[in-house]
C-alpha positions in Angstrom: 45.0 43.6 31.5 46.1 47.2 32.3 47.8 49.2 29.4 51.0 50.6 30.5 51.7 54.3 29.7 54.8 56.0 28.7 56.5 57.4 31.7 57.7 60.3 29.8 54.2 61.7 28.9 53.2 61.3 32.7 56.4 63.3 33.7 56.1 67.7 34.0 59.4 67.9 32.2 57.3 65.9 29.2 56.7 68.7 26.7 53.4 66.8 26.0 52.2 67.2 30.4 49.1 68.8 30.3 48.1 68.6 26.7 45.0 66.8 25.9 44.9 64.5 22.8 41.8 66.6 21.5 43.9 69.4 21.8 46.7 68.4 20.3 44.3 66.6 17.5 42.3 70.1 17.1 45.6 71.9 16.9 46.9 69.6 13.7 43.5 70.2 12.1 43.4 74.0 12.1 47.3 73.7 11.2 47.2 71.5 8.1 43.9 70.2 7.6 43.0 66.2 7.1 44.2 66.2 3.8 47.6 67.4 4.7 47.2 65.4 7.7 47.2 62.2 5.7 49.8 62.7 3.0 51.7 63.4 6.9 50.6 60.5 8.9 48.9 57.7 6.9 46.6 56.3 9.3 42.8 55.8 7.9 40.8 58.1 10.2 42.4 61.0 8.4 41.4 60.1 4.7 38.5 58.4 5.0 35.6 60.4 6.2 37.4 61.8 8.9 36.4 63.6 12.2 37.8 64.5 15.5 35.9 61.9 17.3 37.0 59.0 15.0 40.0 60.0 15.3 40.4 60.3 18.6 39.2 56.6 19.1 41.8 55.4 17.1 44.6 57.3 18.6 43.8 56.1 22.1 43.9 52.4 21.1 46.4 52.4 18.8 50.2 53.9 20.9 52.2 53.7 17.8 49.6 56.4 15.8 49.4 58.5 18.8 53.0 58.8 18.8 53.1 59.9 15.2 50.5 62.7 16.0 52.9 63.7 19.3 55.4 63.7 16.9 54.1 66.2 14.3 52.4 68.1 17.1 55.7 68.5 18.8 57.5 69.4 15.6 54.4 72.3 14.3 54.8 74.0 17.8 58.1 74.2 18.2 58.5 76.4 14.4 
């Protein structure tokens, strides 16, 4: 079964082409912290003994989180 990928991430007009998840993930960290993160975003992996690597697990299997952390990531950069 092959996971399809949203086009507009793979695309060099994507605002997200080139950006690593961990990067993105390390970004939100140093910006707000995992408390903040949570009260944000409530996914699990950012309240309950969290960590980049945990994190980053989840993210990748689960499309709808990731888009939440795109999201926020999107929104912090642009201010």
């Amino acid at each position: 079964m092959e996971l399809k990928k949203d086009p507009s991430q793979n695309h060099p007009n994507s605002p997200l082409h080139g950006i690593k998840l961990a990067d993105i993930l390390e970004y939100l960290v140093a910006a707000y912290g995992w408390e903040e993160l949570a009260a944000r975003i409530h996914i699990r992996c950012f309240y309950s003994n969290p960590s980049i690597n945990s994190s980053l697990k989840f993210l990748r299997k689960t499309p709808w989180a990731r888009t939440k952390v795109e999201e926020l990531y999107l929104e912090s950069v642009r201010r």
